[in-house]
C-alpha atoms as one frame of an Amber mdcrd trajectory, in Angstrom:
protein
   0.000   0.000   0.000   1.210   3.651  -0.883   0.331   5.978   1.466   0.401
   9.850   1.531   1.048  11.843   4.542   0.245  15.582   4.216   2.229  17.461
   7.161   1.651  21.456   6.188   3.254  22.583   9.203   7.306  23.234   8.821
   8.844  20.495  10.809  11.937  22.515  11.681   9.340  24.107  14.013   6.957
  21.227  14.826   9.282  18.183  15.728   9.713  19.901  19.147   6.186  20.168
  19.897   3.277  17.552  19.762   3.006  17.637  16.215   6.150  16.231  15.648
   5.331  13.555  18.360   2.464  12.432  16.510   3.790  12.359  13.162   7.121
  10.721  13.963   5.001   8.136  15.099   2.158   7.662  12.905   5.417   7.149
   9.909   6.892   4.550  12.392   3.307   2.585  12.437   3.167   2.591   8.838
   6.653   2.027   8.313   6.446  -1.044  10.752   3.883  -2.561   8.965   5.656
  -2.569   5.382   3.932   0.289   3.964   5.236   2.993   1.338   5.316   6.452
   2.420   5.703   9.650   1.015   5.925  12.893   3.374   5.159  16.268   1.879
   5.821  19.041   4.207   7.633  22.527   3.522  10.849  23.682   4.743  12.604
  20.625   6.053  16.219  21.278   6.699  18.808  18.717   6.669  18.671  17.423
  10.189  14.720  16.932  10.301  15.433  14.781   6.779  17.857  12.935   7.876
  15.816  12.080  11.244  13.104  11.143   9.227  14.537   9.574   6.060  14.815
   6.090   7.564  10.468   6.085   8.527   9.941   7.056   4.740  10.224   6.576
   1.368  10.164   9.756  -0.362  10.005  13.328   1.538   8.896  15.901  -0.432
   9.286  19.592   0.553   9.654  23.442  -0.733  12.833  24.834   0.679  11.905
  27.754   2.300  14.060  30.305   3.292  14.887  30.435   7.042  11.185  32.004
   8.746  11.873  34.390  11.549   8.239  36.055  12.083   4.971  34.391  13.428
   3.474  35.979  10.345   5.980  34.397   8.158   5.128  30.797   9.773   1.563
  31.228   9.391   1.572  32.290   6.167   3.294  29.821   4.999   1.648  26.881
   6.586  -1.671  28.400   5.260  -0.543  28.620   2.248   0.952  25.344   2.123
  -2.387  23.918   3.276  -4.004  24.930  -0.099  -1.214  23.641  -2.148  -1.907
  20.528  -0.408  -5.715  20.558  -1.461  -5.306  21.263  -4.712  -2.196  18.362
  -5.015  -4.795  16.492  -3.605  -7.649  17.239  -5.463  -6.292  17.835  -8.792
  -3.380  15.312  -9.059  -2.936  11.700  -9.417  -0.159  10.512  -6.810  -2.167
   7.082  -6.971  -2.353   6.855  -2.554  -4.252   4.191  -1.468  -4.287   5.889
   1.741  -4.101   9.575   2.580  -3.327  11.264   5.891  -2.925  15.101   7.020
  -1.235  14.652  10.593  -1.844  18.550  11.373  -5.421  18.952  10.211  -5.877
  21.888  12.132  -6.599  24.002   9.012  -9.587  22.172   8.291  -8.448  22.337
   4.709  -8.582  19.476   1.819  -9.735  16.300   1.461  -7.778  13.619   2.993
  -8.824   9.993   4.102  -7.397  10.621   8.049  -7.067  14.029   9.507  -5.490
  14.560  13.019  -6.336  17.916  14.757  -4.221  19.083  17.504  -6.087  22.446
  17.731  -8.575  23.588  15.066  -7.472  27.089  14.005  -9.707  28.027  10.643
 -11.395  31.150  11.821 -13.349  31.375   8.288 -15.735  29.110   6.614 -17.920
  31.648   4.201 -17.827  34.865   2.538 -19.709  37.006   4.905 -16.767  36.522
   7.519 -14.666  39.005   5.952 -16.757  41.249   8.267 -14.514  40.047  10.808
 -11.219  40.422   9.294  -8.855  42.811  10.981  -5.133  42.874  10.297  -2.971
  41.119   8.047  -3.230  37.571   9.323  -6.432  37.358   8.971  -6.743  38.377
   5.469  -4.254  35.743   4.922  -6.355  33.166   7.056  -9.945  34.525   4.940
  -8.265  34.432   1.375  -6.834  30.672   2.276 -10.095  29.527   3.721 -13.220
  30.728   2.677 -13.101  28.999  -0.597 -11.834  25.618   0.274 -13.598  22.845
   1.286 -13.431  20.195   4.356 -14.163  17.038   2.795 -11.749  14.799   5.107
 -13.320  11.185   5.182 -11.953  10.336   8.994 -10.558  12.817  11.541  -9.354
  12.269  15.062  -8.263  14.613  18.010  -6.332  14.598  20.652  -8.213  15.414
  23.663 -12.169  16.116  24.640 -11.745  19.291  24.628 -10.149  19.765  21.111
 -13.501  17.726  20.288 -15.812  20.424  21.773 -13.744  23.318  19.480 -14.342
  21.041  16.482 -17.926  20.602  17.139 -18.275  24.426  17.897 -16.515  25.058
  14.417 -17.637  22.185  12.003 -20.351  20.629  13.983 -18.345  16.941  13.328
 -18.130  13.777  15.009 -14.352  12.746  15.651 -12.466  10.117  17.295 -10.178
  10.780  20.434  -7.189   9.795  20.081  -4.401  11.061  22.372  -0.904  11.831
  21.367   1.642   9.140  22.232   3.998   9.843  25.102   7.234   7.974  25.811
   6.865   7.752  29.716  10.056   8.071  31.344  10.997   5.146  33.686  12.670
   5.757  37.177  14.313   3.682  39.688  12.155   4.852  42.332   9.495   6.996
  42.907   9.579   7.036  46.640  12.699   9.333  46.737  12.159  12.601  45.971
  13.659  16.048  46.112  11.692  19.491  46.633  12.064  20.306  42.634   9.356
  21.193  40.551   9.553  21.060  37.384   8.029  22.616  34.162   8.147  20.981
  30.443   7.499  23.233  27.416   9.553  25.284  24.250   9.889  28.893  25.664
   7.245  30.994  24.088   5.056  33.098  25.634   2.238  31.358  25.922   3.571
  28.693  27.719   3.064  31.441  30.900   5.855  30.909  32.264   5.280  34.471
  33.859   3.409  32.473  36.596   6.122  29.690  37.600   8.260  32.610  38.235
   5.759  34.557  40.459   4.917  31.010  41.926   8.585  30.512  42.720   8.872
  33.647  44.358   6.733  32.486  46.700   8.640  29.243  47.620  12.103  30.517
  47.899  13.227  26.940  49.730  12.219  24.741  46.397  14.000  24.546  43.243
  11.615  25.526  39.991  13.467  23.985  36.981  12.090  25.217  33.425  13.462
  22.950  31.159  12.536  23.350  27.192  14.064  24.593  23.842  14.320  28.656
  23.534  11.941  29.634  20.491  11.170  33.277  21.732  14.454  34.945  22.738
  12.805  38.310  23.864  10.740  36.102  26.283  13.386  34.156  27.772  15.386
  37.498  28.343  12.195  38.629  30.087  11.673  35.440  32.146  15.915  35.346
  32.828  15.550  39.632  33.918  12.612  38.783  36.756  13.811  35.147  38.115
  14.391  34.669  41.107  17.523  32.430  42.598  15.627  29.026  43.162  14.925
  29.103  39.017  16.673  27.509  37.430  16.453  27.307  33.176  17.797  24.260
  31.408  17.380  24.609  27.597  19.573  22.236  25.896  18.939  19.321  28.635
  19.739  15.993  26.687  16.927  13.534  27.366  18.785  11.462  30.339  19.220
  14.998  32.494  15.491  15.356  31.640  14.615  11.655  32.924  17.365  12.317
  35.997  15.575  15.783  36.972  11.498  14.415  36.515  12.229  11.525  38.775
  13.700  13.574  41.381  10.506  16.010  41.066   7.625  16.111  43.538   5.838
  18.146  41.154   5.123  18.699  37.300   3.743  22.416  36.643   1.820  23.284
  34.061   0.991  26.853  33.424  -0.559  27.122  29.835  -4.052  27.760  29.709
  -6.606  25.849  27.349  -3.787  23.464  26.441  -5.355  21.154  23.638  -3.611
  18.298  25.419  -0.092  18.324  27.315   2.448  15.560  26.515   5.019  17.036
  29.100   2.025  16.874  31.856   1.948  13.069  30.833   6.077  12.446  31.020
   5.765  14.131  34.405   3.186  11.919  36.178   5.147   8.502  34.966   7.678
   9.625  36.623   5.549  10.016  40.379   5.200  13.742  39.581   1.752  15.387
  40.961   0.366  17.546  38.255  -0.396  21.163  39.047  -2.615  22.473  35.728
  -4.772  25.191  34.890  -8.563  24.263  34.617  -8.985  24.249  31.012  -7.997
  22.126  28.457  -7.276  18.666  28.121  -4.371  18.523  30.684  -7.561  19.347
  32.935 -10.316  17.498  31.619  -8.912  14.551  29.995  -5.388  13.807  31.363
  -5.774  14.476  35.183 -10.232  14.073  35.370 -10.869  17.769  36.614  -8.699
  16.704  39.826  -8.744  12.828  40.281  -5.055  12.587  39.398  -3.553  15.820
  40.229  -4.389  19.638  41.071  -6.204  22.466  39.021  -6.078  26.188  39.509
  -7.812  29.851  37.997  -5.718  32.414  39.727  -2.352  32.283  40.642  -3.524
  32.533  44.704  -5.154  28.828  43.561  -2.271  27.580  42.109   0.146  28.648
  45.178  -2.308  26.412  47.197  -2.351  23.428  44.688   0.851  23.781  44.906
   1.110  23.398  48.267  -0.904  20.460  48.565   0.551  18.418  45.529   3.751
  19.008  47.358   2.673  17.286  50.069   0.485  14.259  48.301   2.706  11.565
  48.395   0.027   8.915  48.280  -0.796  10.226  44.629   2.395   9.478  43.231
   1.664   5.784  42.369  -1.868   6.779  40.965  -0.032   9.809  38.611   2.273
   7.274  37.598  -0.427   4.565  36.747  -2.970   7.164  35.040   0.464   7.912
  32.522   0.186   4.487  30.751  -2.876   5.649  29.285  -1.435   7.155  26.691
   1.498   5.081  25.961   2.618   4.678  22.364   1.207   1.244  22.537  -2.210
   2.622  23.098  -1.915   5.000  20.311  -0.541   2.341  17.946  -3.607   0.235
  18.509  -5.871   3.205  18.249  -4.476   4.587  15.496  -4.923   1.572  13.638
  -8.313   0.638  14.587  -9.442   3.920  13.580  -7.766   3.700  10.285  -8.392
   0.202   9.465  -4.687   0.115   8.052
């Protein structure tokens, strides 16, 4: 079988994030099972190729020129979207199977779409009304005209469902991003550390895990994630206080050595669509600390079964507090993880797809 996978986000950006979770392993399903597949995505520099070259067969991109602006990113994955549709629509690449892994355009007509957060603002001609700035005349010419004619699409929380249904009024599957849980020797030894997960952008909030750690000047608040925003990290680096402490090139073992020596994973972003890093933090025996919104709150932790939820800041100095001191919750955080394994999302995935 030849399969098609349709990625119009620029990985350079997206293999950091969940997107790039998702898609690296959606190609290593398919590849697994003996399929051939073809990845079409824009500006893919030589590293992302070469990660990816041995999950596919063919990758075929438009080499961009570096993108430095928001603007410039969205433009281009908008744009990219409709060159997708119409490749799609008006050319034979002879797929027996074809997949967009970052629907979130709601653009084309694929055979599997997988929405992370459903972003198309415009559906019909009397919504240039609402157009305001630049961006969105970029998001109304790309949209309005386009149709969503995916066969299948998934999400990846309950929430991201309930922003579908408010935009499309469509049924979708859940299916929740894989995480690689992090295994630790023990989970009954821990350190007052808490940690937060996440590329440094701005709204990741990290504005509130340094006013949190203010107020806990005996723990250690460890911010560990790539620097995408430079202004913002400058920001965050001018008002920290001591006990913060920024790691953003940590390799993958002094991220596993750190999260098992945690007592607490915290999660500042509000209306995250999902929240892989909340995930990586509970298998280790991290308590989750998340704003209540989003699937972090409604679908990974149950509105407060398996960890803590806050609104203000005041609430999340006292969930703190209290996760800090739930040790009994540990084992449950670290049991509630293995829901979304890759194994789950393997079997899931396929069952869905019928592939």
């Amino acid at each position: 079988m030849k399969i098609g996978i349709f990625e119009p986000f620029p990985l350079n950006f997206s293999m950091t994030g969940g997107g790039g979770v998702v898609l690296q392993n959606i190609l290593a399903i398919l590849k697994k099972r003996g399929y051939s597949v073809h990845l079409f995505s824009p500006f893919i520099d030589k590293v992302t190729s070469s990660l990816l070259s041995n999950l596919t067969d063919k990758i075929i991109s438009l080499h961009f020129k570096k993108l430095n602006s928001d603007l410039a990113i969205f433009g281009i994955t908008r744009l990219y979207s409709v060159l997708l549709y119409f490749l799609h629509k008006f050319f034979d690449y002879s797929y027996d199977y074809t997949i967009c892994s970052t629907y979130d355009n709601l653009i084309g007509s694929f055979d599997f779409g997988y929405v992370h957060f459903p972003s198309r603002k415009y559906f019909k001609l009397n919504d240039i009304k609402n157009v305001r700035n630049v961006k969105d005349l970029v998001n109304f010419i790309t949209s309005v005209k386009l149709g969503e004619n995916t066969r299948m699409i998934a999400v990846n929380s309950s929430f991201t469902l309930r922003l579908l249904k408010e935009k499309i009024n469509r049924s979708a599957d859940v299916l929740y991003p894989p995480v690689k849980l992090i295994e630790c020797d023990s989970i009954d030894e821990k350190d007052d550390i808490v940690v937060s997960l996440g590329r440094i952008v701005r709204d990741k909030n990290y504005d509130l895990v340094i006013n949190i750690a203010k107020k806990f000047p005996r723990l250690k608040f460890i911010i560990i994630g790539r620097v995408q925003d430079s202004q913002y990290y400058n920001e965050l680096l001018s008002k920290s206080p001591s006990n913060v402490i920024f790691l953003t090139n940590a390799s993958e073992d002094d991220k596993r050595k750190i999260l098992c020596k945690a007592k607490v994973i915290l999660h500042a972003k509000v209306k995250e669509p999902f929240g892989i890093s909340v995930v990586e933090g509970m298998s280790t025996g991290a308590v989750p600390v998340v704003h209540k919104s989003g699937g972090s709150w409604i679908d990974i932790i149950e509105e407060g079964k398996y960890g803590y939820g806050y609104l203000t800041e005041e609430e999340a100095v006292e969930s703190l507090y209290q996760a800090l001191n739930n040790e009994s919750l540990r084992k449950e955080v670290k049991e509630r993880a293995k829901l979304f394994n890759t194994i789950n999302f393997e079997e899931k995935f396929l069952k869905i797809t019928n592939l």
